[in-house]
C-alpha positions in Angstrom: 0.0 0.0 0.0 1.4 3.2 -0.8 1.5 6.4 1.9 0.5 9.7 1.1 3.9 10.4 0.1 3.8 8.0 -3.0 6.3 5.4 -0.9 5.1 1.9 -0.9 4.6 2.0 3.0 7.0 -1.0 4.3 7.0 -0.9 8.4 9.7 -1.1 10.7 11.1 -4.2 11.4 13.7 -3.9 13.5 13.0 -2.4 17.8 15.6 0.5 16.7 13.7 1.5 13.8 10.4 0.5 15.4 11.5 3.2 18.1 12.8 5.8 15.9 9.5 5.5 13.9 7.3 6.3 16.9 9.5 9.1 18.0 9.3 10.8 14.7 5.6 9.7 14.4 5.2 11.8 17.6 7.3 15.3 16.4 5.8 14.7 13.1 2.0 14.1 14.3 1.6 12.2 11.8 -0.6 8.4 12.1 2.4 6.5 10.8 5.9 6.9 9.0 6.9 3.6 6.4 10.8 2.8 6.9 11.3 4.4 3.7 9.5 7.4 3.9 11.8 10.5 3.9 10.7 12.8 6.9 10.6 15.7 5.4 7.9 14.5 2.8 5.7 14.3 5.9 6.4 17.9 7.2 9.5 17.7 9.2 11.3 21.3 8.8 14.8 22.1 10.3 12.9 22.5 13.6 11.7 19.5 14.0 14.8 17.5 12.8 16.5 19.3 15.4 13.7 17.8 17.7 13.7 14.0 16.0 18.3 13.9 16.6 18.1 15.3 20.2 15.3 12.6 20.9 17.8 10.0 18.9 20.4 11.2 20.9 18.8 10.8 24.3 17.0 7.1 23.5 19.9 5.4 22.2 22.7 7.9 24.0 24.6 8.6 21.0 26.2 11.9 19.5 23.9 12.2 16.4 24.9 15.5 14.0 21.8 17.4 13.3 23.4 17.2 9.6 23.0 13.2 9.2 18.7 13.8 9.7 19.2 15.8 6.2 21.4 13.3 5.1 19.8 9.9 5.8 16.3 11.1 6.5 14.1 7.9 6.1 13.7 5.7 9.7 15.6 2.5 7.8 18.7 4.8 7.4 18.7 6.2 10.5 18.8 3.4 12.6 21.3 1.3 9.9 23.5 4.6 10.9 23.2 3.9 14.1 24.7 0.9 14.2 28.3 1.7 12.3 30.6 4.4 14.0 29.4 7.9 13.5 32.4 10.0 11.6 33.5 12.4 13.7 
């Protein structure tokens, strides 16, 4: 089923993507964010992705540049960044 973004909507699968999903669900307000579904399709503003990487930040204590949410902005590539070392 596509989102309202034109993304097939694929769901998280993984608990660091499910959490990072219901994090930016929450800043977003939005019903639901697909892995792949790039967050500023659904609104997020340089605001609110300075919101979504101090909330990152805090749940999974890592340093997480505001830069890499305008980089990797989908959930799926958040959390795969998560996992490999974070250039400094």
């Amino acid at each position: 089923m596509k989102s309202n973004t034109g993304v097939v909507h694929e769901p998280p699968r993984t608990d660091s993507e499910r959490r990072i999903a219901e994090f930016c669900r929450t800043v977003l307000g939005v019903a639901s964010i697909g892995n792949n579904e790039n967050l500023f399709d659904l609104g997020a503003n340089s605001l609110l992705a300075s919101m979504i990487a101090s909330g990152v930040m805090v749940a999974f204590g890592v340093d997480l540049p505001l830069t890499l949410i305008f980089e990797l902005p989908t959930v799926c590539d958040l959390a795969t960044s998560l996992s490999r070392p974070l250039e400094s």
